[in-house]
C-alpha atoms as one frame of an Amber mdcrd trajectory, in Angstrom:
protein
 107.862  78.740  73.914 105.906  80.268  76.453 103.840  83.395  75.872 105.228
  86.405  77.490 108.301  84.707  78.255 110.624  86.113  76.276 111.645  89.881
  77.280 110.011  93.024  75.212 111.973  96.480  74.236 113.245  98.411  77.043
 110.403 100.611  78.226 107.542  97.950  77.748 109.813  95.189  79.825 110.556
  97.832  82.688 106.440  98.691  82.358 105.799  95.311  82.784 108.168  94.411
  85.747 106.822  97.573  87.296 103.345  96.499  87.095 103.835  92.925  88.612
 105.966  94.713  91.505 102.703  96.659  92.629 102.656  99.703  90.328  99.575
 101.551  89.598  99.359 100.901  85.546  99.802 105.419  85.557 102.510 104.956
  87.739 104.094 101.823  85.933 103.839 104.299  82.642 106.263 107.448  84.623
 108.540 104.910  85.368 109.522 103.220  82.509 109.772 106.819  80.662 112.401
 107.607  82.720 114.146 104.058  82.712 114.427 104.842  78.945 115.210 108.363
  79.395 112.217 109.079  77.676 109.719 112.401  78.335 108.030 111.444  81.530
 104.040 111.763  80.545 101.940 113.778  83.267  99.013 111.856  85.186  96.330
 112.340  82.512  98.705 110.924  79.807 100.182 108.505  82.179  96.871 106.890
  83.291  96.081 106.136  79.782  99.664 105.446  78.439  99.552 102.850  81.044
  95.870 101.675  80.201  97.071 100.935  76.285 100.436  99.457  76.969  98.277
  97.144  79.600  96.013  96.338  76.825  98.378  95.495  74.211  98.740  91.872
  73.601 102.391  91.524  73.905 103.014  93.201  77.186  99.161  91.626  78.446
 100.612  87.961  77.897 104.272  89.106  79.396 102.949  90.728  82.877 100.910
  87.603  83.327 104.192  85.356  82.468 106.125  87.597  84.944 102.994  87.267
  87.745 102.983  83.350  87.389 107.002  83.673  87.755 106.679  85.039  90.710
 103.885  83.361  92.165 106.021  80.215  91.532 108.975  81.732  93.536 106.840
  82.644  96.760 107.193  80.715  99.503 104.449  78.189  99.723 101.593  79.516
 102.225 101.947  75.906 104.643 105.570  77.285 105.742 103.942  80.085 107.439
 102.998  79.402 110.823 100.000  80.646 112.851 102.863  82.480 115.032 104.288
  84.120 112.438 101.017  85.279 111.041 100.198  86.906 114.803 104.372  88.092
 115.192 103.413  89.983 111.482 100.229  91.170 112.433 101.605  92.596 115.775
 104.300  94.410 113.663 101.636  96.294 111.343  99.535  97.207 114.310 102.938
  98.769 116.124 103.700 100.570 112.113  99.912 101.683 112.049 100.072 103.172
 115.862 103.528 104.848 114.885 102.067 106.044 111.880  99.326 107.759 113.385
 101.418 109.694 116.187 103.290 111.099 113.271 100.232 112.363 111.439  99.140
 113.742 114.342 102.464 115.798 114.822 102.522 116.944 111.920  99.040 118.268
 112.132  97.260 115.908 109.698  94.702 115.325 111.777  92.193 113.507 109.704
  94.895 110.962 108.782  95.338 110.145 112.455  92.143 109.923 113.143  92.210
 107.069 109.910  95.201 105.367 110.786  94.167 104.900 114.859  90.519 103.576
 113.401  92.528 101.710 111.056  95.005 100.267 113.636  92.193  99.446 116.292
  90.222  97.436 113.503  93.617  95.575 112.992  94.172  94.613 116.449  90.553
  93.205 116.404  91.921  91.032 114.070  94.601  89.994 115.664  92.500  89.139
 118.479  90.621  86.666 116.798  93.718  84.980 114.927  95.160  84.705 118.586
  91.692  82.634 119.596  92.144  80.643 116.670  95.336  80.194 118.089  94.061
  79.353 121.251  95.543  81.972 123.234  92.244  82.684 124.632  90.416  79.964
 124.837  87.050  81.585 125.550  84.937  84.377 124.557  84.999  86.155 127.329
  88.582  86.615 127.402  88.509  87.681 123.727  89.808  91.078 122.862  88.573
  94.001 124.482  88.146  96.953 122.164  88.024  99.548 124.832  91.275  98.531
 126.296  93.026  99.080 123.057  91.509 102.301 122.547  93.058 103.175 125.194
  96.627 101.923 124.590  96.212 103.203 120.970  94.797 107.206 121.554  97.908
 109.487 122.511  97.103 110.772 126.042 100.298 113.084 125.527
C-alpha cells in the first residue's frame, strides 16, 4: 500500500484536500474546523494549527499522495497549444483590465494602480509568446508598450 493513500479522520482528510486545492496551510486549518463542525481557530491559532497538522507524518505523506493524484489527472502539457496559451493569456489580461476599472470605482486607488501595472506587464508577455508564435515576425513589430498604456489607462 501506498503511503498517504488511504483516507485520514474527517478534519485531517478535508485539511489535506484543502491544502492540495490551493489553501493557505491557516486557511486549510478554518476550513476543516468547520467541515467537522468543530470551533473555527482565529488566524494566530490557525497559522500554526495548520503548520503542525502539515508537519505531522500522516497527513505530510497523504497531501503529497493527493498532489501526485492529481498531477496524474492533469492534462498532459503537449495537448496545449501555443494558441491556446495566447487565447488564455488574452483572457487574464481582459480579467486584469476589468479588475482594475473596478478598483478604481470603488476608490481603491492603489489597487488600480497595481492591477493596470500588473496587466501591462502581462500583455508584454503576451507579446513575446505571440513572436514565438510568429505573429510578428520581427522586432520591430514587437509589442509596443506605449500603445497598451494607452488602451489599458481609463480615459473616462
Amino acid at each position: 500500500m501506498e503511503p498517504g493513500s488511504v483516507p485520514l479522520k474527517p478534519r485531517a482528510e478535508s485539511f489535506a484536500r484543502r491544502v492540495v486545492q490551493g489553501a493557505t496551510l491557516k486557511e486549510a486549518w478554518q476550513a476543516s474546523a468547520r467541515a467537522v463542525g468543530a470551533r473555527v481557530p482565529g488566524d494566530g491559532g490557525a497559522q500554526v494549527g495548520g503548520s503542525r497538522a502539515a508537519a505531522t507524518p500522516k497527513i505530510a505523506e497523504r497531501i503529497a499522495f493527493l498532489k501526485r493524484e492529481k498531477a496524474s489527472q492533469a492534462a498532459p502539457v503537449e495537448n496545449i497549444s501555443l494558441e491556446d496559451v495566447v487565447a488564455i493569456m488574452s483572457e487574464i489580461s481582459d480579467l486584469l483590465i476589468e479588475s482594475a476599472m473596478l478598483a478604481e470605482q470603488s476608490g481603491h486607488d492603489n489597487l488600480s494602480v497595481s492591477l493596470r501595472e500588473a496587466a501591462l506587464a502581462h500583455h508584454n508577455r503576451a507579446g513575446r509568446v505571440q513572436r514565438v508564435q510568429g505573429d510578428t515576425p520581427n522586432k520591430a513589430e514587437a509589442y509596443d508598450a506605449s500603445a497598451a498604456l494607452d488602451r489599458i489607462l481609463c480615459h473616462c
